[in-house]
DSSP file (Angstrom, degrees, kcal/mol; ACC not computed):
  #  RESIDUE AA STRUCTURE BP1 BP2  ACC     N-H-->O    O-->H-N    N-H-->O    O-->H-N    TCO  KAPPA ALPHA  PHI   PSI    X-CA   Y-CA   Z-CA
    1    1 A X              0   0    0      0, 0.0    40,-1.2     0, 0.0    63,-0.0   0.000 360.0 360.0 360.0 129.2   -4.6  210.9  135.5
    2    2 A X    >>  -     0   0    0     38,-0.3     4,-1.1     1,-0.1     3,-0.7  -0.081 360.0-119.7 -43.5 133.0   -8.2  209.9  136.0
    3    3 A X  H 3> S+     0   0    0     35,-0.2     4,-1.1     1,-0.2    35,-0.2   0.906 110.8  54.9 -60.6 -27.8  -10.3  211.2  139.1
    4    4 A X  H 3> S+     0   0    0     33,-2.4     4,-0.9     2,-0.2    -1,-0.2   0.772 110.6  39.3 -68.7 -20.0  -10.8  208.0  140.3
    5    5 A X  H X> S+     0   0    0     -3,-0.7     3,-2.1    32,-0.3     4,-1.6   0.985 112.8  56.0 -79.5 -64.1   -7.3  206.8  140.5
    6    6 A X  H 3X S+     0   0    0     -4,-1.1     4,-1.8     1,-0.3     6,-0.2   0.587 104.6  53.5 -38.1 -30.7   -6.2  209.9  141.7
    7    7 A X  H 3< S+     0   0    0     -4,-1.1     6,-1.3    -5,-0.2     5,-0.4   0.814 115.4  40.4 -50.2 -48.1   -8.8  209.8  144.7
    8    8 A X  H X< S+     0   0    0     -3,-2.1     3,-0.5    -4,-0.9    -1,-0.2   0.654 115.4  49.9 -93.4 -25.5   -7.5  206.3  145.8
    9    9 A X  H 3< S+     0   0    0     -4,-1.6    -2,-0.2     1,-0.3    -3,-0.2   0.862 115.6  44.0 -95.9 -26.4   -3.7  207.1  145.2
   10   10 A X  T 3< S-     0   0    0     -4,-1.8     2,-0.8    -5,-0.5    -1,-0.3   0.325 112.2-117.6 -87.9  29.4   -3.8  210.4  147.2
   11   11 A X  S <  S+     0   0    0     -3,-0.5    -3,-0.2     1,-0.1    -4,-0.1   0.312  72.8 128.3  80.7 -32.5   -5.8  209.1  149.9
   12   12 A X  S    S+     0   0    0     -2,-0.8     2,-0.4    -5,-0.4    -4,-0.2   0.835  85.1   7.0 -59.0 -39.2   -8.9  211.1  149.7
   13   13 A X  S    S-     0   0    0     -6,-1.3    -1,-0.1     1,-0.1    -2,-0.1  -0.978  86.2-118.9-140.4 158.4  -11.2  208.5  149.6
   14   14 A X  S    S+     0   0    0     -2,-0.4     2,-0.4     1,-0.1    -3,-0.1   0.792  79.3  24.5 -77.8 -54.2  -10.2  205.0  150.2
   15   15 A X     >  -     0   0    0      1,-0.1     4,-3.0    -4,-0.0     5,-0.2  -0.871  65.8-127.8-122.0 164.7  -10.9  202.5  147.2
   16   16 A X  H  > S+     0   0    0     -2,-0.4     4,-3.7     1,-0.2    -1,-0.1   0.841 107.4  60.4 -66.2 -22.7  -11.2  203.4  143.8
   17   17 A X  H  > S+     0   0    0      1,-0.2     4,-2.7     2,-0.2    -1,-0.2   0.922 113.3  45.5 -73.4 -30.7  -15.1  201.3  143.4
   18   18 A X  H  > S+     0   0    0      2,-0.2     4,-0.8     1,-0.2    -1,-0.2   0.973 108.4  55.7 -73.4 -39.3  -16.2  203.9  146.2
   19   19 A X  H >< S+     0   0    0     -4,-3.0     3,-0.8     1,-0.2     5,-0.3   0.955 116.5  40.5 -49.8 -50.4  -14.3  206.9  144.1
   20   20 A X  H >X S+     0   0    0     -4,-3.7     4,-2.2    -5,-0.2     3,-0.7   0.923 109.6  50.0 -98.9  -3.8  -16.5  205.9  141.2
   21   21 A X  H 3< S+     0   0    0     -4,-2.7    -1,-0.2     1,-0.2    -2,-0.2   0.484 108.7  52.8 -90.5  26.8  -19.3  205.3  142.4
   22   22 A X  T << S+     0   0    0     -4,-0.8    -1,-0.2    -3,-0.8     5,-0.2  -0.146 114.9  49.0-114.1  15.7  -19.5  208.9  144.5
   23   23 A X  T X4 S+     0   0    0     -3,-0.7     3,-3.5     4,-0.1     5,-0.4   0.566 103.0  57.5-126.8 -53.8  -18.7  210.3  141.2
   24   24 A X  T 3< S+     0   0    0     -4,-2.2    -2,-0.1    -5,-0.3    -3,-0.1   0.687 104.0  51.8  -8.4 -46.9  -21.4  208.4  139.5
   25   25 A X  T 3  S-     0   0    0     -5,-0.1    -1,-0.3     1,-0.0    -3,-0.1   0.215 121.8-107.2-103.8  15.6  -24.1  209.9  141.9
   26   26 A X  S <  S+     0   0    0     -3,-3.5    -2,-0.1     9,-0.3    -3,-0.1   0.708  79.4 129.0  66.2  15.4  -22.7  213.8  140.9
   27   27 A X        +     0   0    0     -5,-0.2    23,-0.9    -4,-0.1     2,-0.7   0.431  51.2  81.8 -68.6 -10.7  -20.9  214.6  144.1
   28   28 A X  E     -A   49   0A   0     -5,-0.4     7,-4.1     7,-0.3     2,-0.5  -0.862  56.2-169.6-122.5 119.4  -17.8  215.5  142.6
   29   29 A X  E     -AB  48  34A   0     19,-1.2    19,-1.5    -2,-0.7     2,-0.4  -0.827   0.8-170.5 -65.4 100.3  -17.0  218.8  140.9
   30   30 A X  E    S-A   47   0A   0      3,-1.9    17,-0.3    -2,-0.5     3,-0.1  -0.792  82.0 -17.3-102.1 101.9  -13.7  219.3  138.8
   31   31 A X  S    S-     0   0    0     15,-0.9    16,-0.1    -2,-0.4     3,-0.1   0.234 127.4 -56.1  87.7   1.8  -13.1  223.0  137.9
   32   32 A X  S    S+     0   0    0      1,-0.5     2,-0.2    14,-0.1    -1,-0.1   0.242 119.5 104.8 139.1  25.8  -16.6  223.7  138.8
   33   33 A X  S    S-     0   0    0     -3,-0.1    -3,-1.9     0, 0.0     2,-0.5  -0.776  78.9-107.3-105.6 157.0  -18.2  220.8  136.0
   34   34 A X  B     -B   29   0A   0     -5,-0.3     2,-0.4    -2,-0.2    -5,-0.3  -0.804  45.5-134.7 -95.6 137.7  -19.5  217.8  137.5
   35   35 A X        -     0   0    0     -7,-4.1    -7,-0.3    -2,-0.5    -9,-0.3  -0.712  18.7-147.7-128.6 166.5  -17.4  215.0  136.8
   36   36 A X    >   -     0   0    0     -2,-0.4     3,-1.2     1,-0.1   -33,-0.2  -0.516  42.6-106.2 -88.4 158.5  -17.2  211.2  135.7
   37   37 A X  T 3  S+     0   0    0      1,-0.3   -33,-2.4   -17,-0.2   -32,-0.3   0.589 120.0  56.6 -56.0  -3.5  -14.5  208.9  137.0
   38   38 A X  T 3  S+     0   0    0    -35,-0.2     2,-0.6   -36,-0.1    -1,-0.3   0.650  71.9 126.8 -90.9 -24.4  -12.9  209.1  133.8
   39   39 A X    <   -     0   0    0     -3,-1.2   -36,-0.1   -37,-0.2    -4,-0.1  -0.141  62.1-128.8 -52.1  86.1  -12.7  212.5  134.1
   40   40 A X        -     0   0    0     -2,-0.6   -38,-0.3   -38,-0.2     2,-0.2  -0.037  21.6-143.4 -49.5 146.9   -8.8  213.3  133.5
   41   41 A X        -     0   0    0    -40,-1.2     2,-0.4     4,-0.0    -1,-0.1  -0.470  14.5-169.8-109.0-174.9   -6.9  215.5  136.0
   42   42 A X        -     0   0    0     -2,-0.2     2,-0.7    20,-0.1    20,-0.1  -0.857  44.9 -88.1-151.6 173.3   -4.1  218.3  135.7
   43   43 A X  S    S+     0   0    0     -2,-0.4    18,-0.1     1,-0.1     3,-0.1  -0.798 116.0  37.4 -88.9 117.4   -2.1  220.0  138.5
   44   44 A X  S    S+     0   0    0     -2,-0.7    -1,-0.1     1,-0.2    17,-0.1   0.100  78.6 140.2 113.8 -28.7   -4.4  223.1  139.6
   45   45 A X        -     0   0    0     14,-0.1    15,-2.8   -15,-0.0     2,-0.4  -0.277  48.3-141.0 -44.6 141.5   -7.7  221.5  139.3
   46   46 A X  E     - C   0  59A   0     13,-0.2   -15,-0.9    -3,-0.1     2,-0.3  -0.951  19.6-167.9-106.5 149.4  -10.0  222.5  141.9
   47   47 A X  E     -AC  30  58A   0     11,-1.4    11,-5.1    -2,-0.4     2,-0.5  -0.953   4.0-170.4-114.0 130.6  -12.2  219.3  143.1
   48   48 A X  E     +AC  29  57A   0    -19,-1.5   -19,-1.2    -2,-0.3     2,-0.4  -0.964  10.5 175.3-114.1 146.5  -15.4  219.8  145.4
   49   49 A X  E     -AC  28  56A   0      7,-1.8     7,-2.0    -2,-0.5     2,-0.8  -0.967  25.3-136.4-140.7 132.9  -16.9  216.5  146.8
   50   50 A X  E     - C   0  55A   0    -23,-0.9     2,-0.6    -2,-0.4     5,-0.2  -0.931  16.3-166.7 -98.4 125.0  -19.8  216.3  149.2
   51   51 A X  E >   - C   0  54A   0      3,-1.0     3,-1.2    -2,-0.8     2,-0.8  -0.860  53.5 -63.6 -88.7  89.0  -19.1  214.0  151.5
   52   52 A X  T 3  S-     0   0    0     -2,-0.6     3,-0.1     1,-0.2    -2,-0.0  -0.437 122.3  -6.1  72.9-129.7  -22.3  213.2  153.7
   53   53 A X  T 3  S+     0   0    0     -2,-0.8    31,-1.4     1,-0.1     2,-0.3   0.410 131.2  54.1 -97.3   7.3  -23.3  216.5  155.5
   54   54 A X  E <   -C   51   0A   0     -3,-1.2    -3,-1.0    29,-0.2     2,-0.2  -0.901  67.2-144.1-154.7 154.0  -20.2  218.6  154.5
   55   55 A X  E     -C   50   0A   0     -2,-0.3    27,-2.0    -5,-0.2     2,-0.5  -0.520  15.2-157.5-117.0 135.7  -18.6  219.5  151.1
   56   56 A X  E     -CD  49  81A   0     -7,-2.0    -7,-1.8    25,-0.2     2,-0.4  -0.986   2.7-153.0-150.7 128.7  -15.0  219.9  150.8
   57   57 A X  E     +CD  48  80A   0     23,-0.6    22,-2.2    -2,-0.5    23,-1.2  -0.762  20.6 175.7-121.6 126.2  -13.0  221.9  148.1
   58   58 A X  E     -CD  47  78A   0    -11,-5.1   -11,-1.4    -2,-0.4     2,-0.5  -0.940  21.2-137.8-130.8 162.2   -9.5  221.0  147.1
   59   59 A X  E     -CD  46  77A   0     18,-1.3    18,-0.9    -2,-0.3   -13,-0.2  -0.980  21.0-124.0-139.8 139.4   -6.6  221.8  144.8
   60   60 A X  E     + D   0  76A   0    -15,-2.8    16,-0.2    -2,-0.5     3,-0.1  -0.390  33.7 161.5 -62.3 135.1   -4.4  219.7  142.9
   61   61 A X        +     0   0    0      1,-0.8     2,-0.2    14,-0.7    15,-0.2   0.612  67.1   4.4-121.4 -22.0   -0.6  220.2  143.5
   62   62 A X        -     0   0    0     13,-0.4    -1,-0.8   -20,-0.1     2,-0.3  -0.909  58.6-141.4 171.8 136.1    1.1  216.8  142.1
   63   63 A X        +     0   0    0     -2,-0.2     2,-0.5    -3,-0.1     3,-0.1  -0.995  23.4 178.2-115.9 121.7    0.0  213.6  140.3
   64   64 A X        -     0   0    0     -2,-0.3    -2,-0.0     1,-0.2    11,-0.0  -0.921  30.2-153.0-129.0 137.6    1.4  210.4  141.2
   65   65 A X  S    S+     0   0    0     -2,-0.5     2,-0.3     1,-0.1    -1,-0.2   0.914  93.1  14.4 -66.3 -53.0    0.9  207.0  140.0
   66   66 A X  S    S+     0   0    0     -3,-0.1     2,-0.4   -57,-0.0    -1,-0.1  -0.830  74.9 177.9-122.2 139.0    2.0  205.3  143.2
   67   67 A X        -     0   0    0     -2,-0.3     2,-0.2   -58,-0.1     3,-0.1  -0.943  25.8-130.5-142.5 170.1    2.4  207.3  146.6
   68   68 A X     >  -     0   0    0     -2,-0.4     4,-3.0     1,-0.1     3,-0.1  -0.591  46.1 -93.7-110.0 165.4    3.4  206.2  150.0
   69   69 A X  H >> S+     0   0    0      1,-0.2     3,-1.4     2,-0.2     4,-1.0   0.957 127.5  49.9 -42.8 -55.7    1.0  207.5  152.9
   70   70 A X  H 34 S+     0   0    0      1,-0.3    -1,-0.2     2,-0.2     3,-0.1   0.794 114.9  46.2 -17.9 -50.3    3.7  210.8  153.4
   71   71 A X  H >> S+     0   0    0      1,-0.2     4,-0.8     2,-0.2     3,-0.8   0.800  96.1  68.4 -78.6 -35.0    3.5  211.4  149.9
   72   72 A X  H <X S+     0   0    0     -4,-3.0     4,-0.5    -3,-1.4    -1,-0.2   0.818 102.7  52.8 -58.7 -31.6   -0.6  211.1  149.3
   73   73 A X  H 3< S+     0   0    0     -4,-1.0    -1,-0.3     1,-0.2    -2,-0.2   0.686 101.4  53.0 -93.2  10.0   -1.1  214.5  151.4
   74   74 A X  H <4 S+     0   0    0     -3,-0.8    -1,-0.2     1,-0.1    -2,-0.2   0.756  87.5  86.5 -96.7 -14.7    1.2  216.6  149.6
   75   75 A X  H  < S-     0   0    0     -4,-0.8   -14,-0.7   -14,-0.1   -13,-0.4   0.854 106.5 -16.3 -15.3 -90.7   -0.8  215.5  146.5
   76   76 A X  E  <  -D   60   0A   0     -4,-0.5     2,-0.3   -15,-0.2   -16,-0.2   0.016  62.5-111.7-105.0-145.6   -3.2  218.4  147.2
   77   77 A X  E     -D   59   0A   0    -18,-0.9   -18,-1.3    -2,-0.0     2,-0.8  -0.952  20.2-127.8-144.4 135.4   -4.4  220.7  149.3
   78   78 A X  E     -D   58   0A   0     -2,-0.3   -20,-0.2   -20,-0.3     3,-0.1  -0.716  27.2-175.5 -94.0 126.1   -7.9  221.1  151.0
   79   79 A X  E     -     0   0A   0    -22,-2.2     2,-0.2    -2,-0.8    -1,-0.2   0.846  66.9  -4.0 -85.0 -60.3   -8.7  224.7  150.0
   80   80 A X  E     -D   57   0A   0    -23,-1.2   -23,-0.6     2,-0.0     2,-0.2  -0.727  55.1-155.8-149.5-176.7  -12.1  225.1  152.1
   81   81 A X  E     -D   56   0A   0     -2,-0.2     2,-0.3   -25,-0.2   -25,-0.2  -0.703  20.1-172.9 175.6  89.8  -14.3  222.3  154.6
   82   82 A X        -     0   0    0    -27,-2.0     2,-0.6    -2,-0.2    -2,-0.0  -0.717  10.0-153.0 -98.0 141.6  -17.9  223.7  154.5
   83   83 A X        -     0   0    0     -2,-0.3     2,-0.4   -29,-0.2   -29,-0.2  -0.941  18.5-143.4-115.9 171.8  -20.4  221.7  157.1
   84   84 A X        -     0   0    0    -31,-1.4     3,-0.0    -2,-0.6    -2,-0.0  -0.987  18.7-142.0-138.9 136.1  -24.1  221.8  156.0
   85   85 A X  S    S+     0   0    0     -2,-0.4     2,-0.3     1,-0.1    -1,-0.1   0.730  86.4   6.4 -83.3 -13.5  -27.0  222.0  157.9
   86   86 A X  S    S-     0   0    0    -33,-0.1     2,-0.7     2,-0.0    -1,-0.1  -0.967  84.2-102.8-172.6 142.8  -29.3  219.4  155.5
   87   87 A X        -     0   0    0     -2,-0.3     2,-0.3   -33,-0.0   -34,-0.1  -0.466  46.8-173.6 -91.2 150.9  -28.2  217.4  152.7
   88   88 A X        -     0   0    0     -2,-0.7     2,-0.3     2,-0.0    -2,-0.0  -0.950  40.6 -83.1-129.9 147.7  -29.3  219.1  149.4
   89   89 A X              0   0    0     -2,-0.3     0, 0.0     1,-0.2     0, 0.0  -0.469 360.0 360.0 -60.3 132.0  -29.2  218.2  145.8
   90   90 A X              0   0    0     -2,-0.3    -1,-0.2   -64,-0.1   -40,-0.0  -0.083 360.0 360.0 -60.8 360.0  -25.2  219.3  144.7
């Protein structure tokens, strides 16, 4: 599954144009590479994305093309939730 779809169908960020362009500007990490929105996913990928002032690390459990809200968090799991005192190049 793509990182942008996955973003949008699990909830993690809301629409898919915002998924790629926050992937676009090199905020998102898959397995510790910086990735494109094309960027294919697996079950066990770690994703980090800075979001704003704090960075947030997650791990893939389940891909699904369509989820219902219930179903978008068991998608993954948020691993770690860092805040940051100043934003810095990622």
């Amino acid at each position: 599954m793509r990182l942008d779809k996955f973003l949008k169908v699990s909830r993690i960020i809301k629409r898919r144009t915002l998924a790629k362009e926050i992937s676009s500007e090199g905020r998102i990490e898959v397995n510790g590479r910086a990735a494109k929105a094309s960027t294919g996913l697996a079950v066990g990928d770690t994703l980090v994305i800075r979001f704003g002032r704090s960075i947030v690390t997650y791990e893939i459990l389940e891909l699904n093309e369509k989820a219902k809200k219930e179903e978008a968090e068991r998608m993954y799991k948020v691993l770690n939730e860092e805040k940051i005192e100043k934003e810095s190049d990622f």
